[in-house]
PLY file of the C-alpha trace (Angstrom):
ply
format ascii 1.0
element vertex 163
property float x
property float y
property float z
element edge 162
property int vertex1
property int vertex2
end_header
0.00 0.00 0.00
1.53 3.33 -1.14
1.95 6.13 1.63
-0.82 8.06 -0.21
-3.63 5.38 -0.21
-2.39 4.89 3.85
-3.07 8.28 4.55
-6.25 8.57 2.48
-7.61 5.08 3.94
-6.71 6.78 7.83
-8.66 10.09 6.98
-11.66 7.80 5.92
-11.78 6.18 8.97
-11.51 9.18 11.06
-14.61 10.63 8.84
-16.45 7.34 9.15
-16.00 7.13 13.20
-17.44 10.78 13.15
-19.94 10.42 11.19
-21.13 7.06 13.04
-20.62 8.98 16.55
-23.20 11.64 14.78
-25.53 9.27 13.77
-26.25 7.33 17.43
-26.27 10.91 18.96
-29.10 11.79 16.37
-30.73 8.63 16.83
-30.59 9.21 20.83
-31.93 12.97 20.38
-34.55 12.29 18.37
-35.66 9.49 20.86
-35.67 12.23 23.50
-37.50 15.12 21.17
-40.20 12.44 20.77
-40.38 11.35 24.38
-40.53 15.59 24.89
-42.91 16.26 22.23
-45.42 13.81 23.58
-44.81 14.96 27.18
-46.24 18.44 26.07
-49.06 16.84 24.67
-49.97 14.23 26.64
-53.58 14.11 28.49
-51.92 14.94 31.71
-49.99 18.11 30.42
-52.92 20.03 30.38
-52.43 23.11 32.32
-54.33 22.97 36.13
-53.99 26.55 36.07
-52.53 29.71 34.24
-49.25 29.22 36.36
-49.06 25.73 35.40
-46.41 25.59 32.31
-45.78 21.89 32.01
-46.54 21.37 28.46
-44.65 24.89 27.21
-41.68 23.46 28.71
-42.03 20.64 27.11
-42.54 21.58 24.02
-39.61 24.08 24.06
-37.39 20.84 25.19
-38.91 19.23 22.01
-38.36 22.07 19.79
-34.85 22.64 21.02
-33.77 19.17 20.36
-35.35 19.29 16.78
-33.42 21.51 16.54
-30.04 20.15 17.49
-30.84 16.57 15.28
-30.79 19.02 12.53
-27.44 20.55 13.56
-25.93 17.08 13.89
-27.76 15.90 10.42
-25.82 19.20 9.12
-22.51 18.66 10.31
-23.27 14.17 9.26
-23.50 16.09 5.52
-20.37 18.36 5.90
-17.92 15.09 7.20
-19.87 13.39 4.30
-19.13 15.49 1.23
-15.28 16.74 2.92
-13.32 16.51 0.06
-9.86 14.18 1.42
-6.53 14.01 -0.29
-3.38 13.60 0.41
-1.39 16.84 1.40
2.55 17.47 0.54
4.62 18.99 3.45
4.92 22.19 1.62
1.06 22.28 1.26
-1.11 25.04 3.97
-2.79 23.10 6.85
-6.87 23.29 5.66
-9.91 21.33 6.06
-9.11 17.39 5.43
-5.63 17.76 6.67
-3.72 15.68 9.31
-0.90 17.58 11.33
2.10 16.18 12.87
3.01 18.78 15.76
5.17 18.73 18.41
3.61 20.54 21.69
5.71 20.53 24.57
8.05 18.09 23.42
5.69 15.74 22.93
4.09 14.84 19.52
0.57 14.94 18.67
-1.87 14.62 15.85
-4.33 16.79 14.28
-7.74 16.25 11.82
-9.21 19.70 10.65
-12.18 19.34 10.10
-15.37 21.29 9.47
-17.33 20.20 12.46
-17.06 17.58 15.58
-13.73 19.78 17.11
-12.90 17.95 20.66
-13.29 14.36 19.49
-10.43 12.21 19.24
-10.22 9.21 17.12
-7.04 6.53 17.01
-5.08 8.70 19.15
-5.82 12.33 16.78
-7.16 15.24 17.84
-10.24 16.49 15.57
-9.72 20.36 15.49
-11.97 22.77 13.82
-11.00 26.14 11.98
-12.92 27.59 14.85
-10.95 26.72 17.71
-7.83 28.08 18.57
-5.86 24.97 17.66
-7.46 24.78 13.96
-7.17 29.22 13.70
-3.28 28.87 14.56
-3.15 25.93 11.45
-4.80 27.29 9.05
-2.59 27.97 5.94
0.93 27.35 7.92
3.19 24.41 6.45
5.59 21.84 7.68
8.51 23.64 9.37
6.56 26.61 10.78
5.83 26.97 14.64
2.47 29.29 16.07
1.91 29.99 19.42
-1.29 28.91 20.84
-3.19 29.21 24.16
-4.30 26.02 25.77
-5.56 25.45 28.99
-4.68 28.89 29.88
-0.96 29.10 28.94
0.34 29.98 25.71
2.11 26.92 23.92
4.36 26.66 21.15
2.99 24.21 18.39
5.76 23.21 15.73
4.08 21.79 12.64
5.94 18.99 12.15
4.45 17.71 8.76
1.37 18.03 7.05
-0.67 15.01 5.18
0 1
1 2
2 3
3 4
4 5
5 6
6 7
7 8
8 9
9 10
10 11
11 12
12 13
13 14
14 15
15 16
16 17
17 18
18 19
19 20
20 21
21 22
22 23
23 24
24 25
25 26
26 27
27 28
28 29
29 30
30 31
31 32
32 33
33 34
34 35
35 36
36 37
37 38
38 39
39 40
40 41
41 42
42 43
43 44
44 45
45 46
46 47
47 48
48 49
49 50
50 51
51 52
52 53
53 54
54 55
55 56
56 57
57 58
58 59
59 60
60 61
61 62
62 63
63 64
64 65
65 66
66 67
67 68
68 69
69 70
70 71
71 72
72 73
73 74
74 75
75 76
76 77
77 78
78 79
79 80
80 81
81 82
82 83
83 84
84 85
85 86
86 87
87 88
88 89
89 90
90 91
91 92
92 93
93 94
94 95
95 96
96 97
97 98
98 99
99 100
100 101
101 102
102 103
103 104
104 105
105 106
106 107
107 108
108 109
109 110
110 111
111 112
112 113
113 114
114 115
115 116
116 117
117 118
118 119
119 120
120 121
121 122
122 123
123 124
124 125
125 126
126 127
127 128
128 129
129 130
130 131
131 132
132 133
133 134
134 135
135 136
136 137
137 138
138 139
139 140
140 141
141 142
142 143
143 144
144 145
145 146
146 147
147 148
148 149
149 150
150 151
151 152
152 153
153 154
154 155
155 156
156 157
157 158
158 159
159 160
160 161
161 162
C-alpha cells in the first residue's frame, strides 16, 4: 500500500467514526425530542392553572432538540461530502488535513475538520478552523511553529508535517 492510499484510507476512517458517533447521537436525540414532544401533549400536560407551564416546557425541550438533530444531520452532511486528499509537506494546513506537531516536546496529531472539534479518534485530535488549535493551522506548512493558548498558557505548536 503506497503512503498516499495509507493516509487517504486513515482520513476515511476518522470521517467514518465521526460520522457514526453523529448518527447514534441523532438517533438518541430524536428518541428524547419524541419522548418531549409527547410529554407536552400528553392528556396529563394540560395546564391545572394559568401558572401551570408543564406542556410549554415541554414543548420548548422538544423544539430545542429538533433543533439540534438538525445541527448534527448538518454537520453528518459536511464530514460526508469533505473533500480528502493527500497533502505534501509544503502544502497550507486546511480542512481534510492531518498535522504532525510537536507541543511541549511531545508529539501529537491533528484532523481539521469542518465540524465535531474535541473528538479524538485513534489517538488524533479532531480540530476545527474555529478553535484556537485549527485558527493557529490554518494555511501554515511543515517547518513553521504558532503559538497557541491552551488550557490557559500559551504553547508553542511546531508543525511537524502536514498530510
Amino acid at each position: 500500500m503506497s503512503a498516499v492510499t495509507a493516509v487517504l484510507d486513515e482520513k476515511k476512517a476518522i470521517v467514518r467514526a465521526l460520522r457514526e458517533k453523529l448518527t447514534s447521537e441523532v438517533a438518541a436525540l430524536a428518541r428524547a425530542q419524541a419522548d418531549a414532544m409527547a410529554a407536552a401533549t400528553h392528556e396529563e400536560a394540560k395546564p391545572e392553572n394559568d401558572k401551570d407551564t408543564r406542556a410549554i416546557e415541554a414543548s420548548y425541550l422538544a423544539r430545542g432538540q429538533a433543533e439540534r438533530v438538525r445541527v448534527l444531520e448538518q454537520e453528518s452532511n459536511a464530514l460526508e461530502f469533505l473533500p480528502l486528499r493527500a497533502f505534501k509537506d509544503d502544502d497550507p494546513v486546511s480542512l481534510g488535513a492531518l498535522v504532525d506537531a510537536e507541543v511541549d516536546g511531545g508529539a501529537t496529531v491533528y484532523f481539521l475538520a469542518p465540524c465535531s472539534g474535541g473528538e479524538r479518534v485513534n489517538d488524533v485530535q479532531v480540530v476545527t478552523p474555529l478553535s484556537p488549535i485549527g485558527r493557529a493551522l490554518v494555511g501554515r506548512s511543515a517547518g513553521e511553529s504558532v503559538e497557541v493558548k491552551m488550557a490557559a498558557k500559551m504553547r508553542e505548536l511546531e508543525i511537524v508535517g502536514v498530510r
